[in-house]
C-alpha positions in Angstrom: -5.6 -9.8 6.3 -3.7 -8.2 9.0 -4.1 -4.6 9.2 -1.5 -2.7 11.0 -1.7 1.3 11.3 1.5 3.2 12.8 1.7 6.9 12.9 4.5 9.6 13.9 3.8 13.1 14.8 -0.1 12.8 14.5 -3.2 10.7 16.1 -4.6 8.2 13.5 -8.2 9.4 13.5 -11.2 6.7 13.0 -11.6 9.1 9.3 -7.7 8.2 8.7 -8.4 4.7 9.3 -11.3 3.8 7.4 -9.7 5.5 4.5 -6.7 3.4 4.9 -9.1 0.2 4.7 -10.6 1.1 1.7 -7.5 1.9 -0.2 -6.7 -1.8 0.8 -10.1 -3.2 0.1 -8.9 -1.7 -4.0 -5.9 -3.5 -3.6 -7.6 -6.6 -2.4 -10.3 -6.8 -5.1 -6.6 -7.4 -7.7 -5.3 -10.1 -4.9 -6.6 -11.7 -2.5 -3.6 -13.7 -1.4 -2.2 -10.9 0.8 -1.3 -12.0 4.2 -0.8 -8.7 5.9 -0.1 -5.1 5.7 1.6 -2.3 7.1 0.8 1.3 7.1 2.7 4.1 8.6 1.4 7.6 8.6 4.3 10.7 9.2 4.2 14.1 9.5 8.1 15.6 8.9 9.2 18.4 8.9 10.4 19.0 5.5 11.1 22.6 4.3 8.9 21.7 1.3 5.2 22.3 2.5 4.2 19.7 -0.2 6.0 16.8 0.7 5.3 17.4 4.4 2.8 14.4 5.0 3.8 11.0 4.5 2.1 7.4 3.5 4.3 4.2 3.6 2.4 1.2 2.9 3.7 -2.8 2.6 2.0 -5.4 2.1 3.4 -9.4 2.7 2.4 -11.6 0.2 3.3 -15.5 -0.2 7.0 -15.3 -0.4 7.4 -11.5 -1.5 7.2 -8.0 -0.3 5.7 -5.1 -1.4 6.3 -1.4 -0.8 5.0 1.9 -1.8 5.7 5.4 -0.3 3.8 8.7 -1.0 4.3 12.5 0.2 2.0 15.4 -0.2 0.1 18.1 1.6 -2.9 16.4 2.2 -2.7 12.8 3.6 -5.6 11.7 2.2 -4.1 12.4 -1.3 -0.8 10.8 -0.1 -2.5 7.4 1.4 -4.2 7.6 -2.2 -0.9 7.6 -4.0 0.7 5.3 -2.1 -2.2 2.7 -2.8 -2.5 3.7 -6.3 1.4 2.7 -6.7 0.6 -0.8 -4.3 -2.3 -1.5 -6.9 0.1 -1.2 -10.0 2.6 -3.6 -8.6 0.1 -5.9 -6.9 -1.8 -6.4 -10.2 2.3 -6.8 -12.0 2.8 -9.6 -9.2 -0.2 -11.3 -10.3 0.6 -11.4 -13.6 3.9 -12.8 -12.9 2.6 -15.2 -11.4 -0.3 -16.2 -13.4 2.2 -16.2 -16.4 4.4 -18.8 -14.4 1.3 -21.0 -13.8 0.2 -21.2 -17.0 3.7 -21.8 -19.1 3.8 -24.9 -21.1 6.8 -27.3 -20.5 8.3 -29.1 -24.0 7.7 -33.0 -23.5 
């Protein structure tokens, strides 16, 4: 898997990093078949305090596309959201999927 880590407003530390790689080691262990990712990393300037760091993952898989975004005041807690929602739709993919496989045609 492709691993691509982009950041605005702040230096993506080696910490940053290897946290990013084990959210996306969780999301591998549900599916394996993902062909690359993207992480951005933002700091805005919201007048909220708690939505001021941001986490956008997506992930390409065989023929589809998936996205999740996270804010917070931490950005470890917002990389963990963000991969928390990737899981949940990675593992709805699968079954998708699985369920398509494994439909019986009428003869």
């Amino acid at each position: 898997m492709n691993l691509k880590i982009n950041s605005r407003h702040l230096e993506v530390t080696p910490a940053m990093r290897a946290h990013v790689e084990l959210g996306m080691s969780k999301v591998r262990k549900h599916f394996d078949h993902v062909i690359d990712a993207t992480i951005f990393l933002m700091i805005d300037n919201a007048k909220e305090k708690d939505l001021r760091q941001t986490a956008e993952l997506t992930i390409h898989l065989k023929g589809k596309d998936l996205y999740a975004e996270a804010h917070n005041a931490d950005l470890y807690h917002a990389i963990d959201a963000a991969v928390h929602k990737l899981e949940r739709q990675v593992v709805k993919h699968k079954e998708k999927v699985q369920d398509h496989h494994h439909e019986k045609h009428p003869e």
